[in-house]
C-alpha positions as CSV (number, residue, x, y, z in Angstrom):
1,X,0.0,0.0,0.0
2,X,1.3,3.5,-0.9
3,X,1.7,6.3,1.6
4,X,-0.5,9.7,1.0
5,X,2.6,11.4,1.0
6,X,4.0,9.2,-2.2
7,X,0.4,9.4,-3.6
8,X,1.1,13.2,-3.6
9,X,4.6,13.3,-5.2
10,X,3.0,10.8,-8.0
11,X,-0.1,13.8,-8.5
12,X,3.1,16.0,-8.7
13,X,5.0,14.6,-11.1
14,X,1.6,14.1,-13.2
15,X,1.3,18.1,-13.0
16,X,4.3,18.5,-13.9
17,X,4.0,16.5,-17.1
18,X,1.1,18.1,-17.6
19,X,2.7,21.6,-18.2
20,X,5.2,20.2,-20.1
21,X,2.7,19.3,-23.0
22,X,1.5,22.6,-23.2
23,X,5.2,23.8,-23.8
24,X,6.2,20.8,-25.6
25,X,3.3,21.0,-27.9
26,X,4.4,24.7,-29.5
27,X,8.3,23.4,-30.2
28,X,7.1,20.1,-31.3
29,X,4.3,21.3,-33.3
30,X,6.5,22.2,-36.8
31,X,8.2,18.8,-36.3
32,X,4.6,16.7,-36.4
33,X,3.0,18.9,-39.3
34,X,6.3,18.8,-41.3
35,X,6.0,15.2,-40.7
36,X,2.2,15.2,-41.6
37,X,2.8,17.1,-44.8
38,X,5.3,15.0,-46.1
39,X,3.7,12.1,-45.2
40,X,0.6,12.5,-46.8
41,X,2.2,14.0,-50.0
42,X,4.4,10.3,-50.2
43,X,2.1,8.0,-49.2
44,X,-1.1,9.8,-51.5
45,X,1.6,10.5,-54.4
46,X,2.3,6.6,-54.7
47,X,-1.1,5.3,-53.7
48,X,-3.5,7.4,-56.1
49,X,-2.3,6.5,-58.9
50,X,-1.8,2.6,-58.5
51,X,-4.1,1.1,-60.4
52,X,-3.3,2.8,-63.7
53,X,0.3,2.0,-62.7
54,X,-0.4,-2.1,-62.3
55,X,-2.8,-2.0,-65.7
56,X,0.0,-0.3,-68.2
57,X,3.3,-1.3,-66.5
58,X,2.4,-4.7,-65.1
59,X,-0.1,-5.4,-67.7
60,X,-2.9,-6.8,-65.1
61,X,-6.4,-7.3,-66.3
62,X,-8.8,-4.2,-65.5
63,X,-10.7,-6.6,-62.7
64,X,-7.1,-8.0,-61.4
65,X,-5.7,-4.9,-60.6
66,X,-9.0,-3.3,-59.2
67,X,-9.0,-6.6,-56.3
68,X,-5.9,-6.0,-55.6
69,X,-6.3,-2.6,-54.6
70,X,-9.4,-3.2,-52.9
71,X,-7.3,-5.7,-51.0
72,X,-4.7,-3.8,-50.6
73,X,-7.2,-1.1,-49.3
74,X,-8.9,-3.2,-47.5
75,X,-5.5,-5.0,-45.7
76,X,-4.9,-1.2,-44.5
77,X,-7.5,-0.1,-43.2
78,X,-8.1,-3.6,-41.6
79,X,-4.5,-3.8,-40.4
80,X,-5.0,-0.2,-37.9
81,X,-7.3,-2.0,-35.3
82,X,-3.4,-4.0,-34.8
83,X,-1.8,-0.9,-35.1
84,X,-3.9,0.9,-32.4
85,X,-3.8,-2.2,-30.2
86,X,-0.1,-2.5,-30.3
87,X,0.4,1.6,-29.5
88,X,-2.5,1.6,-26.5
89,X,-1.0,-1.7,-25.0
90,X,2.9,-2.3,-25.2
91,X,4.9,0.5,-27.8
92,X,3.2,4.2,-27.4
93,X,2.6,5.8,-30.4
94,X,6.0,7.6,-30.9
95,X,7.9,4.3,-31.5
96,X,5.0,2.8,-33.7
97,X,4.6,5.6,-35.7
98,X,8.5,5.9,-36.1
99,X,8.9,1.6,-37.4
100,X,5.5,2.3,-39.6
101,X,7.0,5.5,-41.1
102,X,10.5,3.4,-41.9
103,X,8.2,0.8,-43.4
104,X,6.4,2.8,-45.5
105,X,9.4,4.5,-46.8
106,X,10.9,1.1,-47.7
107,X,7.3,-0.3,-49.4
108,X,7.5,2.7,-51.4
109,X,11.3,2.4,-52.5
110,X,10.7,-1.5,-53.6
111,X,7.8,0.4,-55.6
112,X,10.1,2.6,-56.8
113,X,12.4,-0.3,-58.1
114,X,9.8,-2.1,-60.2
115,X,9.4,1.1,-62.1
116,X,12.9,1.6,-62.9
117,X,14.5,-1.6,-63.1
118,X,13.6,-2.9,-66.2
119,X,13.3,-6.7,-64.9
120,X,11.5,-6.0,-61.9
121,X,8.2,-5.7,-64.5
122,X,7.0,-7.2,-67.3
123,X,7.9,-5.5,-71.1
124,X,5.8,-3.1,-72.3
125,X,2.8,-3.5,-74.7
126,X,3.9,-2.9,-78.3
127,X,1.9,-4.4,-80.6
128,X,2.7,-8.3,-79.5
129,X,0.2,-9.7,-77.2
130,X,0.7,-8.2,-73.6
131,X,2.8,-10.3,-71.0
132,X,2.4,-10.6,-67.3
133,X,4.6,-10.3,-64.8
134,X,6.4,-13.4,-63.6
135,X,5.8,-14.8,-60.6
136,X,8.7,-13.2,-59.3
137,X,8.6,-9.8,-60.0
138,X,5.2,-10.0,-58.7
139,X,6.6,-11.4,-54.9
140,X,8.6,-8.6,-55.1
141,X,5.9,-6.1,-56.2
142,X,3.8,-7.4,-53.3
143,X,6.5,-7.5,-50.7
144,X,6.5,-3.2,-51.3
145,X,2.7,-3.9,-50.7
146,X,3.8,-5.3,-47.6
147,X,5.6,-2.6,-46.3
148,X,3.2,-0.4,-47.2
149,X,0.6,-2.0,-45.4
150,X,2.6,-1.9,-42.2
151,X,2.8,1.6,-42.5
152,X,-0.4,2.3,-43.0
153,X,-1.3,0.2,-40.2
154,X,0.8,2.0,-37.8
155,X,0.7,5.5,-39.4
156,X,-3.2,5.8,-39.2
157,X,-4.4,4.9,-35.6
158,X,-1.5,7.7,-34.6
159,X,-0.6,10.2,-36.1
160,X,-3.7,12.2,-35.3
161,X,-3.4,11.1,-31.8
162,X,0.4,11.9,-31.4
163,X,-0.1,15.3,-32.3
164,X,-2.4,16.2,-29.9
165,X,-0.6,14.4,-27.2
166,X,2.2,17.4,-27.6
167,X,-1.0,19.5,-26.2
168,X,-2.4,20.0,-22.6
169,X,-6.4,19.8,-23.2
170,X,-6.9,21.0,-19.9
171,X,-5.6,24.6,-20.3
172,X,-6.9,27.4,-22.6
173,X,-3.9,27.5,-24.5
174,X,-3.2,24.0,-24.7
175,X,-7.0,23.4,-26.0
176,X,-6.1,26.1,-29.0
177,X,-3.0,24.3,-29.7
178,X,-5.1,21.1,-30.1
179,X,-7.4,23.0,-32.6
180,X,-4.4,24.3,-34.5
181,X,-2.8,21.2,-34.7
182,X,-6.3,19.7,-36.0
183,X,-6.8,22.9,-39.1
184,X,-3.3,22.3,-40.1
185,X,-3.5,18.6,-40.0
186,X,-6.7,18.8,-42.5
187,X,-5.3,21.7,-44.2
188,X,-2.1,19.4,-45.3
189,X,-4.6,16.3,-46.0
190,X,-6.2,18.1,-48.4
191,X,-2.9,20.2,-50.0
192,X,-1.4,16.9,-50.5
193,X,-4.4,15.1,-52.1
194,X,-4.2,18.2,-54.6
195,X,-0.5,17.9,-55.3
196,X,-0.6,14.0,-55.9
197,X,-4.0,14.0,-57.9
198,X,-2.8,16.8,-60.5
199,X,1.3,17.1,-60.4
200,X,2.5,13.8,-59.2
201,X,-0.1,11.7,-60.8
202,X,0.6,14.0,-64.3
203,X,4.7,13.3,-63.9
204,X,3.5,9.4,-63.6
205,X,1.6,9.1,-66.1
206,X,3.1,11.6,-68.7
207,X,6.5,11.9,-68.0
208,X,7.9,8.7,-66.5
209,X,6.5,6.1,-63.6
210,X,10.3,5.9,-62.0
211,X,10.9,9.4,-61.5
212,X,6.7,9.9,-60.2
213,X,7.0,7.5,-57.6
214,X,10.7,8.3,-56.4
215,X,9.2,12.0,-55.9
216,X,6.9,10.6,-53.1
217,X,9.8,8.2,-52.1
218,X,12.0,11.0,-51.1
219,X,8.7,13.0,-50.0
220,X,8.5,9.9,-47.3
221,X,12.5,10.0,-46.7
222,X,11.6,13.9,-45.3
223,X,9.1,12.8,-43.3
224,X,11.1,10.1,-41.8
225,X,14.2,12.6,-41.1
226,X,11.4,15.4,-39.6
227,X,9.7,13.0,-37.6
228,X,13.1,11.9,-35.8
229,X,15.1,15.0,-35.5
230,X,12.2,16.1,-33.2
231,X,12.3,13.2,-30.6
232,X,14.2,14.8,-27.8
233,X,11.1,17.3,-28.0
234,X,8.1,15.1,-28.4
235,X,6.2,14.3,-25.6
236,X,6.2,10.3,-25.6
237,X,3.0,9.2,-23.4
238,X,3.6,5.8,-22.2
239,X,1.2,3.0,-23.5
240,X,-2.1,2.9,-20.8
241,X,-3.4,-1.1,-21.8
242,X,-6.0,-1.7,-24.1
243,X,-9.3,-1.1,-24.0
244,X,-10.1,-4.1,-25.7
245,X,-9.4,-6.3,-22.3
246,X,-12.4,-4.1,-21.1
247,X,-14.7,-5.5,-23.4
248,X,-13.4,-9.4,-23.1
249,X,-14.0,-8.9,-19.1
250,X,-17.9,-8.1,-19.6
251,X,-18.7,-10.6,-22.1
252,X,-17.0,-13.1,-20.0
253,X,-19.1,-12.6,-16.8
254,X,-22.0,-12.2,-18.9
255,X,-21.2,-16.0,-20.4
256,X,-20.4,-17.1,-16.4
257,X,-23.4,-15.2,-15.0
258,X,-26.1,-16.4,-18.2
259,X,-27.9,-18.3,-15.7
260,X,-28.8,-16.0,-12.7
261,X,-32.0,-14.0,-12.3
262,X,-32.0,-10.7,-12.4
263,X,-32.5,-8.7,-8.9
264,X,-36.2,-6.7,-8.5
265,X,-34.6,-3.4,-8.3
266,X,-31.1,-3.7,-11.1
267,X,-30.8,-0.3,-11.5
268,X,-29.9,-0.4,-7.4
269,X,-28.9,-3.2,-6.6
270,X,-26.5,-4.2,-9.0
271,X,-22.6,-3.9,-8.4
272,X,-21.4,-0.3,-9.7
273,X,-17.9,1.4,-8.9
274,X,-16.2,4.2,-10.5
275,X,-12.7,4.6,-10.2
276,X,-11.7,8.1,-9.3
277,X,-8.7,7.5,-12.1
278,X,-11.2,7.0,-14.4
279,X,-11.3,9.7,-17.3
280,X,-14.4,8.2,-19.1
281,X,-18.0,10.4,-18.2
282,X,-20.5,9.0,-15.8
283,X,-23.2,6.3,-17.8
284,X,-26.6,6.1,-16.3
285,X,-28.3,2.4,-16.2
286,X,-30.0,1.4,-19.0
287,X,-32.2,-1.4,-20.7
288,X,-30.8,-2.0,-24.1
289,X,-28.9,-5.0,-24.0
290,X,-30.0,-6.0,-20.8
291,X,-28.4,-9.2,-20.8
292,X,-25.0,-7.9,-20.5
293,X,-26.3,-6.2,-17.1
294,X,-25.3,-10.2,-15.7
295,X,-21.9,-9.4,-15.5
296,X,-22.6,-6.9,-12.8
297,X,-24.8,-9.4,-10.3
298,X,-23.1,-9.7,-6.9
299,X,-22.7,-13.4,-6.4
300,X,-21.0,-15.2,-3.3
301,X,-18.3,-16.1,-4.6
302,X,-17.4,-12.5,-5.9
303,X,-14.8,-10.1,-4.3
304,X,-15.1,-6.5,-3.5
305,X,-11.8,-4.7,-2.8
306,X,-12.1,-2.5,0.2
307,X,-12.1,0.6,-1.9
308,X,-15.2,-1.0,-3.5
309,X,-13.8,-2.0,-6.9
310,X,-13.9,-5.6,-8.4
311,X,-11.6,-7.9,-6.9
312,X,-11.9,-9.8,-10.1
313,X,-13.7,-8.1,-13.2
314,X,-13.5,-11.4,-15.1
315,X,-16.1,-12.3,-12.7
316,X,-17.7,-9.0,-11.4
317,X,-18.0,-5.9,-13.5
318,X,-19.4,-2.6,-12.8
319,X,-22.7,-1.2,-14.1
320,X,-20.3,1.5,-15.3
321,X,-17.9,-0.9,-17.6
322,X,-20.7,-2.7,-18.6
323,X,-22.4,0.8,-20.2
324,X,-19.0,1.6,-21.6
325,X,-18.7,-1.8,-23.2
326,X,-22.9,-1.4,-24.4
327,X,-21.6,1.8,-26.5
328,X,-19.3,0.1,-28.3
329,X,-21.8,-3.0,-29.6
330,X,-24.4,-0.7,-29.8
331,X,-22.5,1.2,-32.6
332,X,-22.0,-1.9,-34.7
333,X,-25.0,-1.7,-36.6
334,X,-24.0,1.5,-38.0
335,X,-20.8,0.0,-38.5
336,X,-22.4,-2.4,-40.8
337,X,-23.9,0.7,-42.4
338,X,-21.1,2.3,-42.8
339,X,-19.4,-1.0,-45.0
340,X,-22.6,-0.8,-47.5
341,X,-22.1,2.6,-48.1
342,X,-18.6,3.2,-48.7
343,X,-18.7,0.4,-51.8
344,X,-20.8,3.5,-53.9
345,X,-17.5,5.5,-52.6
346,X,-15.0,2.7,-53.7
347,X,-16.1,2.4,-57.3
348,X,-16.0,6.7,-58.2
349,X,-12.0,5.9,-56.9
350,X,-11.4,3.0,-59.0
351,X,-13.9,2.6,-62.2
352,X,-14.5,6.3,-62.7
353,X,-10.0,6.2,-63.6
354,X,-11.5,3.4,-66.3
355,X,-14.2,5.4,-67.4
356,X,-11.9,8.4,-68.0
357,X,-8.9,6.5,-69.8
358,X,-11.9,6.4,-72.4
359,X,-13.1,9.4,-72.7
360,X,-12.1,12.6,-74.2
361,X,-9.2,13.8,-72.1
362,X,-8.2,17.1,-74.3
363,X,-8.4,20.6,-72.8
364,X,-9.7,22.3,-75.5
365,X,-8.0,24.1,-77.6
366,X,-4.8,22.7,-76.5
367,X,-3.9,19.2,-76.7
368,X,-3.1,18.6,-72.9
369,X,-4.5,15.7,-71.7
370,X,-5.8,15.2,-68.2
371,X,-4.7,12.4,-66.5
372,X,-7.0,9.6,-65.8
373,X,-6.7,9.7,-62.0
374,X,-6.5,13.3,-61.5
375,X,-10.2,13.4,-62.3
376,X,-10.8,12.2,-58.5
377,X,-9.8,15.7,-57.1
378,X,-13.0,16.9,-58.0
379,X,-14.2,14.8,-55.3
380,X,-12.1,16.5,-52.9
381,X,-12.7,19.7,-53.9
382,X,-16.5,19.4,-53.8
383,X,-15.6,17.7,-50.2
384,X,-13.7,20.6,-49.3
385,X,-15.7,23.7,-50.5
386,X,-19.3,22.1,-49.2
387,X,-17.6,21.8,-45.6
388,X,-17.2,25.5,-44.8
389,X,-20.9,26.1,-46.3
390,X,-22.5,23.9,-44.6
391,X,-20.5,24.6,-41.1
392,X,-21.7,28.5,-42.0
393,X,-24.5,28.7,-43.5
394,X,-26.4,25.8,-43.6
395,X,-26.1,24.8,-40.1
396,X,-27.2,27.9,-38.5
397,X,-30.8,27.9,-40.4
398,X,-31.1,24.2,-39.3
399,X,-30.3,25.5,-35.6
400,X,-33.2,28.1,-36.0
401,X,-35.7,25.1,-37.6
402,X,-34.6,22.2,-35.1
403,X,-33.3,23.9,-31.7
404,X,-30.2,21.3,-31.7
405,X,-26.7,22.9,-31.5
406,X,-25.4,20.8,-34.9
407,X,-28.4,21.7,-36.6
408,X,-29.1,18.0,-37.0
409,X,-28.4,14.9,-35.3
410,X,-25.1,12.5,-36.5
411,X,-27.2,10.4,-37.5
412,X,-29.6,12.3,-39.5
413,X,-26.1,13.6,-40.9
414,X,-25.1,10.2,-41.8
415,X,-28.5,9.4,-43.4
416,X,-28.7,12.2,-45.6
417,X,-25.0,11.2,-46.5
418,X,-26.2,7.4,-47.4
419,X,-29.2,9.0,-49.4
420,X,-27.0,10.9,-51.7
421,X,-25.0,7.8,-51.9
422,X,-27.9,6.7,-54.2
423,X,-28.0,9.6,-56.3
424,X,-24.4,9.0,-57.4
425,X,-24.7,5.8,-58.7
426,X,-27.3,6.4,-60.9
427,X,-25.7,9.9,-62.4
428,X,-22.6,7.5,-62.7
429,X,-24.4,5.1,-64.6
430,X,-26.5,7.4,-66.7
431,X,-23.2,9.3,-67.1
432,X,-21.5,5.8,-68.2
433,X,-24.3,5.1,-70.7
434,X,-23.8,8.9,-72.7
435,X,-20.3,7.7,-72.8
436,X,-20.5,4.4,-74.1
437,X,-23.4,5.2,-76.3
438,X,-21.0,8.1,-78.0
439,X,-18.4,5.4,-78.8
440,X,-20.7,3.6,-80.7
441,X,-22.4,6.3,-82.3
442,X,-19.8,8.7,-83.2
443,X,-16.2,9.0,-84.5
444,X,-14.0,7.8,-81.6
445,X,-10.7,10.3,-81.0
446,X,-8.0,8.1,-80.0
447,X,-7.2,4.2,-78.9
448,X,-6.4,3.0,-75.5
449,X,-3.7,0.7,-75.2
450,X,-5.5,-2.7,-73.3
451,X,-8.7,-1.3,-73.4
452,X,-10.2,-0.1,-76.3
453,X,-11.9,3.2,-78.5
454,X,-12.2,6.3,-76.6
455,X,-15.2,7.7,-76.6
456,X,-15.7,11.6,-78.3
457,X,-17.4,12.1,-74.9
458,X,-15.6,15.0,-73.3
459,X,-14.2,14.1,-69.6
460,X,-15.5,17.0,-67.4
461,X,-18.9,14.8,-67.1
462,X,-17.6,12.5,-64.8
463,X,-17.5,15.8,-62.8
464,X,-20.9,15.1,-62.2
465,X,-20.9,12.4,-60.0
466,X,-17.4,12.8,-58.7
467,X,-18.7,15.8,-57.1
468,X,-22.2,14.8,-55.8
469,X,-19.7,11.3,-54.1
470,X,-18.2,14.0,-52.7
471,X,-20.8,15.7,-50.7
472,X,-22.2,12.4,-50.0
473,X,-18.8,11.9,-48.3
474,X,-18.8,15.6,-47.0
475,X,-22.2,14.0,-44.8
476,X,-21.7,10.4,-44.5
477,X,-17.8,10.0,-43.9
478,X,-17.2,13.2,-41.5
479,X,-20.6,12.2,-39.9
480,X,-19.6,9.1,-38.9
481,X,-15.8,9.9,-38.0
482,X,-17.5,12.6,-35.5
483,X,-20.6,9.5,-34.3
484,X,-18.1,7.1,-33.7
485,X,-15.5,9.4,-31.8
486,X,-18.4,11.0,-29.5
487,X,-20.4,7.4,-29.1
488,X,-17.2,5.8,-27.7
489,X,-16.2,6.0,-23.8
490,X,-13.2,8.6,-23.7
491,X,-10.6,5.6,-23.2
492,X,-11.3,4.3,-26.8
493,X,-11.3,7.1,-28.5
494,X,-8.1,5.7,-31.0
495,X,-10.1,2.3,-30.4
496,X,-12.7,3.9,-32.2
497,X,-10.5,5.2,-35.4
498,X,-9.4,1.5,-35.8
499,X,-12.9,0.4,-35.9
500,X,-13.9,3.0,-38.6
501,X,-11.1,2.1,-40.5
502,X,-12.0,-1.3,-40.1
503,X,-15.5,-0.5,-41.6
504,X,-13.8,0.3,-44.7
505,X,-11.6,-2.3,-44.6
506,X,-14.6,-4.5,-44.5
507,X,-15.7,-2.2,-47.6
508,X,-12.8,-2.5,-49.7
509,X,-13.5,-6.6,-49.8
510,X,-16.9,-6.3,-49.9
511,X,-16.6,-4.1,-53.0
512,X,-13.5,-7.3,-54.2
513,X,-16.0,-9.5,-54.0
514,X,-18.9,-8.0,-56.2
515,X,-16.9,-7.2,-58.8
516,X,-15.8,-11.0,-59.0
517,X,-18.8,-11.9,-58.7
518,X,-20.3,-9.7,-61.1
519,X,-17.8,-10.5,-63.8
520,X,-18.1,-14.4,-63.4
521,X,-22.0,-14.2,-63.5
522,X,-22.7,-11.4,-66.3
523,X,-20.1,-13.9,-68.8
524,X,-22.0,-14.1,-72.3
525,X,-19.2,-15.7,-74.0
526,X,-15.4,-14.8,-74.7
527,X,-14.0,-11.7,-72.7
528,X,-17.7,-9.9,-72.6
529,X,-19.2,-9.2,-69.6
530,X,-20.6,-5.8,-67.8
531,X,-16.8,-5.3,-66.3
532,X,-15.0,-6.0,-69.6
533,X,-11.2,-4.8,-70.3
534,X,-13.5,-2.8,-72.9
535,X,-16.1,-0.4,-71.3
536,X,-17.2,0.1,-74.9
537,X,-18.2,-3.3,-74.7
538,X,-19.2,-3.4,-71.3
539,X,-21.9,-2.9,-69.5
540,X,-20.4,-0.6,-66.7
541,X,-24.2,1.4,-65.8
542,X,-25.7,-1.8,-65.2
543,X,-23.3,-2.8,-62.6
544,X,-23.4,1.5,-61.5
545,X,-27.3,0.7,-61.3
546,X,-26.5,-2.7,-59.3
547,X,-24.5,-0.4,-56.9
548,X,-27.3,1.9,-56.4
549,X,-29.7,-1.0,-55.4
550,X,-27.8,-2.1,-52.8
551,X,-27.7,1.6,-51.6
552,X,-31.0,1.5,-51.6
553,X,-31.6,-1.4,-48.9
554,X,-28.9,0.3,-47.0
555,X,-30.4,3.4,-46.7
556,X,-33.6,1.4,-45.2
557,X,-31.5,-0.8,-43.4
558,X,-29.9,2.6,-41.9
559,X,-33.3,4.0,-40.9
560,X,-34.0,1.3,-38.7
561,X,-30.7,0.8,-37.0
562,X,-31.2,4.5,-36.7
563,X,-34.7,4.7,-35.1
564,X,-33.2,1.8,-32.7
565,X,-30.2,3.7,-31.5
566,X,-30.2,5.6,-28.4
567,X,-27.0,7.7,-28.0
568,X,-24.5,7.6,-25.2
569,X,-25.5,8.7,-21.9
570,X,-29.6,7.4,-22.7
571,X,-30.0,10.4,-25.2
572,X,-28.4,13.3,-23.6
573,X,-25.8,13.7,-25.9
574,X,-25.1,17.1,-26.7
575,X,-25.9,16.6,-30.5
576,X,-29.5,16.7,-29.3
577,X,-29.7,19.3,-26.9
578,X,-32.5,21.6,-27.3
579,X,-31.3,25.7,-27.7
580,X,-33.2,26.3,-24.4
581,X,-31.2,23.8,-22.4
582,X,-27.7,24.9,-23.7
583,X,-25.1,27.2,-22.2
584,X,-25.8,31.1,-23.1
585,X,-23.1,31.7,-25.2
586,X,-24.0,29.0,-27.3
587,X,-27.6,30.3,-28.3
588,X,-27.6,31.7,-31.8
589,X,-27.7,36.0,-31.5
């Protein structure tokens, strides 16, 4: 047992790291955004422009290299849930944010390498029949992949994170710090997915693939060199255990427990304790998922410490944990939500390239071409100049109409995110079927090598749905980043980045498998099918439309889970506070 007077000098030395965050954070802060920016600008710069790069230099099939990027994707995203598990239990996020950012450096130098080195990928497409790579030079491709996805994995759950660790949030100052941190850190997201969607991905594609990707190589070598030559300054917060074991403790109970009645009065009589360390907000009892309340019956065999926690919370967990672990499983559904949804988002980043390599590319009058990929910025940008409107002007006049402080509620957000969703697929498949249709009706302007005609169907209408994807995403994607970080007890915050990332993860293979699927089943005979190497031949708007019909029964799907829900705290979250109830310098002049 500890003395009160070491119990002190502990608090002490707490305060004392406290204030050292505050200062920390202001010295450390050009090292993490130099980091960021060159980050982002290596890692976006070499993974935009990858699938044109394995269809003309590694000669893969149009549905080959599309699974493998959903995979690859996928693998990612998936792979962050490990990386966040790893930071929270046993490394911190310094060290596994330093090892992810080597990796990623060295995935995107063996990329590098296949580009340059003229037998680390197969010979180009002449005129002779295209040939793959070996199996070799595709191990070696793959093993970049590899590295890659380590640093993803690691990069992801933390680099957000770290940042704001360099901050105190519980001073004035250290609070604006955070929220400078946070504009430059979105600010740079966005600078570098303009840089790599017009200059990079134009140098790659136009100029030569070596010299595009070793630009975001030694982009990643910076970031690398930044990152470390700030580590005397950073502050490095020791791992804390994962929250995860939280979550195993209740639904063990709950299985050791299944058999007991519940007690006439729960809401009283069952076991709750809150640790004074705790840093997680108060939960109320509730209903939902009753059957997890088990775990927190007071048995005879059970042991309560005599400052009134669990002596064992494999056998005996608090009301409290039990609520923390319902918010997490009560999310899920959404989650689910949230994998349907992003597939509408996955095809405008990997079919819409294939729809543009055959179309009309020219900017008139000149005879500059536009890069196949670069068309994807318009996402962005409609991403980027919707978010200011609506945080201005459009939230405001929903404030006066609803009385809630965002206007709407997340999940209303998310909905009207998942609605749009629909409207994109079908303006990309009506757009798709103008295209097509003008490459069978009208001179073509040009021939694309492993594909086919392109179509006199100028490029800028793919802007169309582009844009609208990216105010679906502008709803959807920022309104479920926010649902997920406020739904989650405080102490899984970076739990709950993984498990978004997960979500599209789970997207990325979802959207694998219906493109195999579609291209097996819609076979009538030879290479034709509605995702043939040839849109012209294709039927690209049915499978658009197909899309659309499973964002259809998500969007129902979504209204129920919705209507179900009850947010954190038995619906006093802040979200749906009414005007009258909130503090006066909130109310709206």
């Amino acid at each position: 047992m500890e003395t009160k007077m070491e119990a002190m000098e502990k608090g002490d030395e707490k305060v004392e790291e406290i204030k050292e965050l505050n200062y920390r954070g202001v010295r450390a802060m050009p090292y993490v955004i130099g980091n960021e920016t060159f980050e982002k600008l290596g890692t976006i710069g070499t993974s935009t422009n990858l699938l044109v790069y394995l269809t003309t230099i590694f000669n893969m099939k149009s549905i080959t290299a599309t699974n493998l990027i959903y995979v690859f994707n996928g693998t990612c995203n998936f792979g962050t849930l490990i990386g966040a598990f790893l930071s929270d239990t046993y490394f911190g996020r310094y060290k596994v944010l330093g090892f992810a950012s080597v990796s990623s450096f060295t995935g995107m130098l063996v990329l590098t390498l296949t580009a340059a080195v003229t037998k680390l990928h197969p010979p180009h497409c002449v005129e002779a029949p295209c040939v793959g790579a070996t199996p070799w030079q595709m191990a070696f491709l793959l093993t970049g992949f590899l590295f890659l996805i380590i640093g993803a994995s690691g990069i992801r759950p933390c680099n957000l994170a770290f940042g704001a660790d360099q901050f105190n949030p519980n001073t004035e100052s250290g609070q604006r710090g955070i929220a400078s941190f946070f504009n430059w850190y979105y600010f740079t997201f966005t600078f570098a997915m303009m840089v790599s969607l017009t200059v990079i991905v134009y140098i790659q594609a136009d100029i030569n693939w070596a010299i595009g990707l070793a630009i975001p190589t030694f982009l990643m070598f910076l970031s690398c060199a930044v990152f470390f030559i700030g580590t005397n300054i950073y502050v490095k917060v020791l791992p804390d255990g994962s929250p995860l074991t939280s979550i195993c403790q209740v639904l063990v109970a709950t299985v050791k427990k299944r058999d007991l009645a519940f007690p006439d009065e729960p809401a009283t009589s069952l076991f709750n304790h809150i640790s004074s360390k705790s840093i997680n907000s108060k939960l109320p009892y509730s209903k939902q998922l009753r059957f997890l309340n088990k775990a927190a019956i007071i048995t005879s065999e059970d042991i309560v410490n005599s400052d009134g926690s669990s002596g064992n919370r494999w056998t005996l967990c608090s009301i409290q944990q039990i609520e923390e672990v319902k918010c997490v499983i009560k999310t899920i559904p959404i989650w689910v939500s949230c994998i349907i949804y992003n597939v509408s988002i996955n095809q405008m980043q990997t079919y819409t390239v294939f729809q543009a390599l055959q179309s009309d590319r020219r900017l008139r009058p000149s005879s500059f071409q536009v890069p196949a990929a670069s068309y994807t910025v318009f996402q962005m940008l409609a991403l980027t100049i919707w978010i200011p409107i609506y945080d201005q002007i459009v939230v405001p006049c929903l404030r006066r109409i609803t009385h809630k402080r965002q206007g709407i509620s997340l999940l209303q957000r998310i909905g009207v995110g998942a609605g749009i969703a629909i409207i994109t697929m079908l303006v990309a498949g009506l757009v798709e079927t103008k295209r097509r249709d003008e490459a069978h009706s009208m001179p073509t302007v040009g021939f694309e090598k492993g594909k086919g005609a392109i179509s006199s169907m100028p490029g800028y209408w793919l802007i169309f749905q582009l844009s609208i994807a990216g105010l679906s995403e502008a709803f959807a994607v920022i309104g479920l980043v926010e649902f997920f970080y406020k739904q989650f007890p405080e102490n899984m915050r970076s739990f709950a980045g993984s498990f978004l990332f997960c979500g599209f993860a789970m997207s990325s293979y979802l959207s694998s498998f219906l493109i195999t699927v579609v291209h097996r089943t819609t076979r009538e005979g030879g290479s034709r099918n509605w995702l043939a190497e040839d849109l012209n031949e294709a039927k690209l708007d049915y499978f658009y439309y197909l899309c659309m019909g499973l964002e259809v029964l998500n969007f129902i799907y979504f209204l129920i889970v919705a209507k179900w829900y009850k947010y954190k705290g038995a619906g006093d979250e802040a979200d749906d506070v009414p005007l009258e109830e909130m503090p006066a310098e909130k109310h709206i002049a």
